[in-house]
C-alpha positions as CSV (number, residue, x, y, z in Angstrom):
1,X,115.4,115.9,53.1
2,X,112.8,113.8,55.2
3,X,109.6,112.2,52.9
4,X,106.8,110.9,54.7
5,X,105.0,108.5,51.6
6,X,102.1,108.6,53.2
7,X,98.8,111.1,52.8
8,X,97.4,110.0,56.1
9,X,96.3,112.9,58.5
10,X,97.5,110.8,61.4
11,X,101.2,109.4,60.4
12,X,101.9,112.9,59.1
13,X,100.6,114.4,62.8
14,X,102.5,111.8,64.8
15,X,105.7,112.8,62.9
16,X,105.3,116.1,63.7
17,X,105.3,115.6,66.8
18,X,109.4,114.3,66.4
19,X,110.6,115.6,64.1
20,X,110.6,119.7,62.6
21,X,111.3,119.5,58.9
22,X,110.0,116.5,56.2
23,X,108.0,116.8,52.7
24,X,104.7,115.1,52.2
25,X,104.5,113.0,49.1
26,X,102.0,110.3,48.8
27,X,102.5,107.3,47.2
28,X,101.0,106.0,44.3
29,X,101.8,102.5,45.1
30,X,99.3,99.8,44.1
31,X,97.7,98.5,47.3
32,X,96.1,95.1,46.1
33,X,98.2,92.3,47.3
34,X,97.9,88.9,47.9
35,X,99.9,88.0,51.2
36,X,97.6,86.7,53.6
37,X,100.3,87.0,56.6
38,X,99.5,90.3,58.1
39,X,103.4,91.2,58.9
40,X,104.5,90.2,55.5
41,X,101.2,92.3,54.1
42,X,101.9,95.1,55.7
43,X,105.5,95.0,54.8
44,X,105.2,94.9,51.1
45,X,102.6,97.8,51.0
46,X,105.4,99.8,53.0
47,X,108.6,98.6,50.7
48,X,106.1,99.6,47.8
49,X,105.3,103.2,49.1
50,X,108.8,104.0,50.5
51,X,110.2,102.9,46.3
52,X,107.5,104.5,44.8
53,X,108.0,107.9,46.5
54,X,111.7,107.4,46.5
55,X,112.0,107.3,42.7
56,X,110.1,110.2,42.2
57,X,111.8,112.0,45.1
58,X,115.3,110.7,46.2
59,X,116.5,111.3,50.2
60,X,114.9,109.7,53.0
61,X,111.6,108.2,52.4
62,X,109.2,106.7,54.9
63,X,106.3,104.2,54.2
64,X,104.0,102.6,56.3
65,X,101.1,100.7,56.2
66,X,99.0,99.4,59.0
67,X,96.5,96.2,59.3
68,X,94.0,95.0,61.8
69,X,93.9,91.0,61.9
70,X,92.2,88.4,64.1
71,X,92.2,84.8,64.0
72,X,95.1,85.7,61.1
73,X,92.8,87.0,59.0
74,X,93.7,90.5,57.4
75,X,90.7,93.3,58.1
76,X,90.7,96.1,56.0
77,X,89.1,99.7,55.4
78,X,85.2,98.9,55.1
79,X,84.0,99.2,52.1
80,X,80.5,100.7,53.6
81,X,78.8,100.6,57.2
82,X,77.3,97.0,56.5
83,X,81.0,95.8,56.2
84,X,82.0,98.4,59.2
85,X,79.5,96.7,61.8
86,X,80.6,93.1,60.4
87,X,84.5,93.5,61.3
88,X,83.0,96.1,64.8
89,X,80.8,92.6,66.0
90,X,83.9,90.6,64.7
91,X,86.8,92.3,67.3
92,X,83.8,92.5,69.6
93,X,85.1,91.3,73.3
94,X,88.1,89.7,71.6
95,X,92.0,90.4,71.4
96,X,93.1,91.4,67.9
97,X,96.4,92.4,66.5
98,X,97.5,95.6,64.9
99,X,100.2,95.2,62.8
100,X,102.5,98.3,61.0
101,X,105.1,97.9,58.2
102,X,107.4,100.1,57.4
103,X,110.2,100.9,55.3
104,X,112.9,104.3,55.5
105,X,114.7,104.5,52.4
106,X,118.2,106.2,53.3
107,X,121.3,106.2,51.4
108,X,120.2,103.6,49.2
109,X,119.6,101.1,51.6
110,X,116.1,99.9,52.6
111,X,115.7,99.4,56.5
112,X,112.5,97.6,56.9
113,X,110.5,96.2,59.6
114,X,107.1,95.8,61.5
115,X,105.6,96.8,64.6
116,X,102.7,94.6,66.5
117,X,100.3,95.4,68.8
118,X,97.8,93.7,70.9
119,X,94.3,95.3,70.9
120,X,91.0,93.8,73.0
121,X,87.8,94.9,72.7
122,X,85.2,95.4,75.0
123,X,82.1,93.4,74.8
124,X,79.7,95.9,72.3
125,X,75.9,96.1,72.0
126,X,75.1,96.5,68.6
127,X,73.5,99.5,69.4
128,X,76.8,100.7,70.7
129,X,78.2,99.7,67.2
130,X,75.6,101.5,64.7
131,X,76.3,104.5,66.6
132,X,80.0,104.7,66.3
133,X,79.3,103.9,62.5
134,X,77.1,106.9,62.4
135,X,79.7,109.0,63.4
136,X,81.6,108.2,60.2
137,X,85.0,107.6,62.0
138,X,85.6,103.9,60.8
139,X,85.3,104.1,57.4
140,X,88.3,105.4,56.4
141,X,90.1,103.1,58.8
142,X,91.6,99.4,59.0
143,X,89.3,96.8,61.1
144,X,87.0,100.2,61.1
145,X,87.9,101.9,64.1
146,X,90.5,104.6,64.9
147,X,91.8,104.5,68.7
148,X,92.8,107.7,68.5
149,X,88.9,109.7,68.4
150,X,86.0,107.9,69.1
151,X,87.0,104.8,69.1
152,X,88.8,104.7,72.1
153,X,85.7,103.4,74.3
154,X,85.8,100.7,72.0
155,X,89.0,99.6,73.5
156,X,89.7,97.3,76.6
157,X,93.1,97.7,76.5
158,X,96.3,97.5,74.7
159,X,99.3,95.9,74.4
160,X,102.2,97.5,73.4
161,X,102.7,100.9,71.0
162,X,99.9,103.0,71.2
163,X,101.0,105.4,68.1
164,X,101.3,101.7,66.0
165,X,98.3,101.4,66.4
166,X,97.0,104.5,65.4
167,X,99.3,104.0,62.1
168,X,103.1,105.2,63.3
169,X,105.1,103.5,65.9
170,X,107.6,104.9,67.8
171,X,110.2,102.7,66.7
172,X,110.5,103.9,63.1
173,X,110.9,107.3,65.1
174,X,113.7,105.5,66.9
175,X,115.2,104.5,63.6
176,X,115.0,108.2,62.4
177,X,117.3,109.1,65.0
178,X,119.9,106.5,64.4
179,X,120.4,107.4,61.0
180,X,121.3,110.7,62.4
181,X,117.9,112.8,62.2
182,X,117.5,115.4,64.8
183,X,114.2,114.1,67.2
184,X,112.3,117.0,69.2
């Protein structure tokens, strides 16, 4: 059996999208950690979900974790609107990095990796910015912003995986179906 250790709305979406049967078991991972390299960051939050949910479930387990940096600085989920329009005015007009780790559990073996993506902004009035914080749709969210809603217009363009950076690259579908798993 398939475990996605993850209770996001959108990883658990974007699997569906691949493939037809999986469990949903959230970890209970810490998340406070001290790497400051986004890829390494992101990678130890995965390894830690994917275990966690393993040893409380056994067969295939998938964690991920996603992070927004710039300037190599990690960005997190804002801790209220003040923080939301600092990190908004931060990517503002510049090119940021979205960064995913992951981490699929399978016979006993962990195969681990991470997925980056280039993200530039557009140049935002703060007005622009309060009232995409109103909206409530970047406070659950790493650097504040979700590509996938509202936060699209946001968004100059991208380089590379769109799904990474909404929180589930393609590749660890990719993975899926070379340890055998039936892709839709």
């Amino acid at each position: 059996m398939l475990v996605l250790a993850s209770g996001s709305p959108r990883r658990r979406e974007i699997l569906s999208r691949f493939i037809r049967e999986f469990m949903v078991v959230p970890s209970r991972a810490d998340e406070e950690c001290s790497l400051d390299d986004p890829e390494l960051f992101a990678l130890e939050l995965a390894r830690r979900k994917a275990r966690d949910v393993f040893s409380r479930t056994g067969g295939t387990v998938i964690g991920a974790d996603t992070v927004v940096s710039i300037d190599g600085r990690i960005l997190g989920k804002p801790e209220d609107e003040e923080d939301a329009f600092r990190m908004l005015k931060l990517l503002s007009g510049r090119v940021h990095l979205v960064t995913t780790g992951y981490c699929i559990i399978h016979g006993g073996a962990e195969l681990c990796g991470t997925v980056t993506t280039e993200v530039k902004f557009r140049e935002l009035e703060d007005e622009e910015i309060l009232a995409y914080i109103e909206t409530g749709e970047p406070m659950d969210k790493a650097g504040a912003y979700g590509i996938q809603g509202k936060g699209a217009i946001l968004v100059e363009w991208i380089r590379g995986d769109f799904y990474n950076v909404v929180g589930f690259p393609v590749e660890i579908i990719l993975r899926l179906k070379e340890l055998g798993f039936e892709i839709l």
